[in-house]
C-alpha positions in Angstrom: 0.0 0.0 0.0 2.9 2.5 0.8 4.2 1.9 -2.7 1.1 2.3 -4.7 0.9 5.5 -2.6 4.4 6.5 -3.5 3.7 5.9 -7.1 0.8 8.4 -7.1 3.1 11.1 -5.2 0.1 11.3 -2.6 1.4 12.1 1.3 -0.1 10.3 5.0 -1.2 13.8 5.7 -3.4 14.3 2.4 -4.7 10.6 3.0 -5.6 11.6 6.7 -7.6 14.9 5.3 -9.4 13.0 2.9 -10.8 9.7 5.3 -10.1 11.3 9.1 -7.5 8.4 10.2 -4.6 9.9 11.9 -1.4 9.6 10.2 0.0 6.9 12.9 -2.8 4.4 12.4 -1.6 4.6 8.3 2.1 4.6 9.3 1.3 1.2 10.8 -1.2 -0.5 8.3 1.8 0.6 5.9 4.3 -1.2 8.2 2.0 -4.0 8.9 2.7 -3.1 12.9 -1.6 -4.5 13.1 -1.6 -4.1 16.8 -1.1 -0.5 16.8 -4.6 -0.5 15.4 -8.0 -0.7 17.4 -8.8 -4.1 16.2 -12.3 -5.4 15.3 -13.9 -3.8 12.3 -11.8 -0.8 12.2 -9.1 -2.6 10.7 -11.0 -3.5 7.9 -12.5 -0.2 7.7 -9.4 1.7 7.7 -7.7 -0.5 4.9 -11.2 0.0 2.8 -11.3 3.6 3.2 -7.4 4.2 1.6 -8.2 2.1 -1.2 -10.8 3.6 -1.9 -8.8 7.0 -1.8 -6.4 5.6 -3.8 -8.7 3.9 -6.1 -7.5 0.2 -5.2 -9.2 -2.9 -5.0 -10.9 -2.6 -1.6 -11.9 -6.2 -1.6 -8.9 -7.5 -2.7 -6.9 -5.5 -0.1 -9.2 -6.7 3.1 -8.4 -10.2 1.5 -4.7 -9.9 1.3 -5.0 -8.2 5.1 -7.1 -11.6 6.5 -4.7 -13.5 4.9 -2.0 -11.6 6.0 -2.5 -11.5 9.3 -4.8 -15.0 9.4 -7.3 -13.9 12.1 -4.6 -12.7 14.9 -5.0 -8.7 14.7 -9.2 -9.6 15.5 -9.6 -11.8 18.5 -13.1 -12.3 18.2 -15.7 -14.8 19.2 -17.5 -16.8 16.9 -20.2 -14.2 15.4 -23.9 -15.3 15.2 -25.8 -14.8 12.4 -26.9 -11.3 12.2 -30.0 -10.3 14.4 -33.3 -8.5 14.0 -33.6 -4.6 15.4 -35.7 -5.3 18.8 -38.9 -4.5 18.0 -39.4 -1.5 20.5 -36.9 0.0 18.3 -39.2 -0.3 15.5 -41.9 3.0 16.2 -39.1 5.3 16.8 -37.6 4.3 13.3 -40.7 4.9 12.3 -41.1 8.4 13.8 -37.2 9.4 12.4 -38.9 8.2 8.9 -42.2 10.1 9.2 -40.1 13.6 10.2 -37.6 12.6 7.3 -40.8 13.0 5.2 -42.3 16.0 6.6 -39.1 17.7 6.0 -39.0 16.6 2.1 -42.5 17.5 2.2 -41.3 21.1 2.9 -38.9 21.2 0.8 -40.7 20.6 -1.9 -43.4 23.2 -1.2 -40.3 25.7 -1.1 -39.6 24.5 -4.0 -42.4 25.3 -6.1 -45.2 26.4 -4.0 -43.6 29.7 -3.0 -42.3 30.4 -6.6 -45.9 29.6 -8.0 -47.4 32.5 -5.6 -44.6 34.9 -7.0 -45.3 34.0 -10.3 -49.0 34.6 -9.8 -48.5 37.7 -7.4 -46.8 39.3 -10.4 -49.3 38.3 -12.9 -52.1 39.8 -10.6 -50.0 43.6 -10.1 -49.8 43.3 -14.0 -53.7 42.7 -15.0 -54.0 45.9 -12.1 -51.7 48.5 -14.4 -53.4 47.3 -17.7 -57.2 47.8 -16.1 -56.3 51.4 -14.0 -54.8 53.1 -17.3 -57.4 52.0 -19.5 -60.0 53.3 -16.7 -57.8 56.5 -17.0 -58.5 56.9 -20.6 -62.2 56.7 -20.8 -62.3 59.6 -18.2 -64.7 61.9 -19.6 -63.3 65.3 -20.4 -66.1 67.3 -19.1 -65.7 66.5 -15.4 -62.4 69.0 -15.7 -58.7 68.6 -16.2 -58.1 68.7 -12.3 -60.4 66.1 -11.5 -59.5 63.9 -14.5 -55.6 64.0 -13.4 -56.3 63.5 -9.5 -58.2 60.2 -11.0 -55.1 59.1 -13.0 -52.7 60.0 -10.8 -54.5 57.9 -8.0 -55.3 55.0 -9.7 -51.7 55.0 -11.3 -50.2 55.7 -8.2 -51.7 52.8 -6.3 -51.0 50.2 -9.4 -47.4 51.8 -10.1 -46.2 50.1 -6.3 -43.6 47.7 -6.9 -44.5 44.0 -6.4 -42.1 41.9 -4.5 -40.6 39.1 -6.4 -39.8 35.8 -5.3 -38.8 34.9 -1.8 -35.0 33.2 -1.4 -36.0 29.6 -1.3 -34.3 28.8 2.4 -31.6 25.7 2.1 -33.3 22.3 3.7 -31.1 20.9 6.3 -29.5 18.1 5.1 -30.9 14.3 7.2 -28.0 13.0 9.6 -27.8 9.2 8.5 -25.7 7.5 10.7 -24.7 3.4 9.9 -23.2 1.2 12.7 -21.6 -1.9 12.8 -20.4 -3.8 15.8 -17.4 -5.8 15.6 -18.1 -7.8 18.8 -20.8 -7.7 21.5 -21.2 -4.4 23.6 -23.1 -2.2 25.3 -25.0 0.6 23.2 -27.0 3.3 23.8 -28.2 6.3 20.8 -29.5 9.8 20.8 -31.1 11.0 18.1 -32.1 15.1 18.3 -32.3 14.8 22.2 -34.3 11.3 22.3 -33.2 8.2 23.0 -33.4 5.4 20.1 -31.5 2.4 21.3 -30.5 1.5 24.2 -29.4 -2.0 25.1 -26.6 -5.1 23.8 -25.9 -5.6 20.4 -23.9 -8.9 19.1 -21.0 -9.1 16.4 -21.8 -8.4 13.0 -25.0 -6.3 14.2 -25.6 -3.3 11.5 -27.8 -0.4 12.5 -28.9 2.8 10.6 -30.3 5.9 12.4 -31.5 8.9 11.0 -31.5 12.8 12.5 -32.2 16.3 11.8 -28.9 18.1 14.1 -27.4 15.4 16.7 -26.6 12.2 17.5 -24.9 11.2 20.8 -23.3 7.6 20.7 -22.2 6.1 23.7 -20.8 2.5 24.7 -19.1 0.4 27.2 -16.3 -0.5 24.2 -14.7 2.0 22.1 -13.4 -0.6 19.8 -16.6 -2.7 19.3 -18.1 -0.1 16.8 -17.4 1.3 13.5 -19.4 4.1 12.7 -20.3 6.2 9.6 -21.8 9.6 9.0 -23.5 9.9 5.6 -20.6 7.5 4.3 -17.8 9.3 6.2 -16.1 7.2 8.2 -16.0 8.5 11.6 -12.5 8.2 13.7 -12.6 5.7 17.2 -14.4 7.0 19.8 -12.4 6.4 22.8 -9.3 4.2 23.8 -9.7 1.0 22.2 -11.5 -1.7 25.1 -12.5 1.3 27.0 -16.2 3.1 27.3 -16.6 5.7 24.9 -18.7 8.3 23.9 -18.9 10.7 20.9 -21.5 13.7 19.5 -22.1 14.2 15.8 -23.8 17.1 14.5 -24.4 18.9 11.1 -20.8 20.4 11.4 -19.4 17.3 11.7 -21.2 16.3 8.2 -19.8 19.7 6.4 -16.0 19.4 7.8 -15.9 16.0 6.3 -17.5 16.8 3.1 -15.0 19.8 2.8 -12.1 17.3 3.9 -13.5 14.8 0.7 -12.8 17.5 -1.6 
């Protein structure tokens, strides 16, 4: 991996800008030094995550790593198959997919709701100036140049106000979507916007998705059980590998890593 990085004259620090790994995590997968790395599915992650960068085979590079390394750098038990979301989970999923909605919803209205009343607002003010100067012109000449031009001035006057265009459609917040995958059993517990989501064990191989407007707050009883990712950012360890851990991801967190991806 160090040569093919070499070869494409890219440096530790521009990889660690681009994915958010620190630069000694990738001076050890480079020197295959595996347990300077958290371990479980981080390993995995962080090897998938460069190729990808680089435009490897990330497939073929977690291959050659399990070969490589034959199991050792991922003392894990046996996994189960994969299990089903509690059910109590289930109406708060629900709920994060009915406010998910609602806010497309306005969006869309935004959209084209608000430029459809400008449209028409305009359309409206211009029907008013064609009718007041034609009333203007079928004054009748008798009833006196003074009152004639009061009539036309007033009636242009009131027509002649400018009509506001259309409102700056307001930017919709972009939805938090947050993926999890545990690499061994733990203890988990999620925050979504202030309310708690999950709360409880999760096995090896469990994959969860959450969805928020501004926050998520992760916590667990093992740093190095999770890997997490933030609208397909990977997100960095959350504490000292085989420690509790806790981490808060908001909408700056999604716009420092999409400038960082550029």
């Amino acid at each position: 991996m160090k040569r093919e990085r070499e070869m494409r004259g890219v440096s530790l620090e521009e990889i660690s800008a681009a994915t958010r790994i620190s630069t000694r995590f990738l001076e050890a997968i480079e020197s295959d030094q595996w347990d300077q790395l958290p371990g479980g599915v981080f390993n995995r992650g962080f090897i998938r995550s460069i190729a990808r960068f680089l435009g490897l085979d990330e497939d073929g590079l977690v291959a050659e790593y399990s070969l490589e390394t034959k199991g050792e750098a991922e003392k894990l038990p046996a996994a189960p198959p994969p299990t089903e979301i509690p059910r109590n989970w289930r109406p708060v999923a629900a709920l994060a997919v009915l406010g998910a909605l609602l806010i497309a919803g306005l969006a869309v209205y935004l959209l084209f709701g608000v430029g459809l009343a400008g449209r028409m607002h305009r359309r409206v003010g211009g029907a008013t100036d064609n009718t007041a100067a034609g009333n203007a012109a079928q004054v009748p000449a008798a009833r006196g140049g003074t009152d004639a031009g009061k009539d036309v001035a007033g009636t242009s006057g009131e027509s002649s106000a400018p009509v506001a265009g259309g409102l700056p459609l307001p930017e919709a917040p972009v939805v938090l979507a947050l993926k999890m995958e545990a690499g061994k059993p733990a203890q988990l517990k999620v925050v979504a916007d202030g309310k708690t989501v999950f709360e409880g064990a999760v096995r090896a191989n469990d994959v969860m998705k959450f969805d928020a407007k501004a926050s998520f707050e992760v916590t667990t009883n093992d740093s190095s059980a999770l890997l997490l990712e933030l609208n397909g950012q990977p997100v960095p360890p959350i504490g000292t590998p085989g420690q509790p851990g806790s981490i808060t991801l908001t909408q700056n967190d999604l716009k420092s890593a999409g400038e960082e991806s550029h």
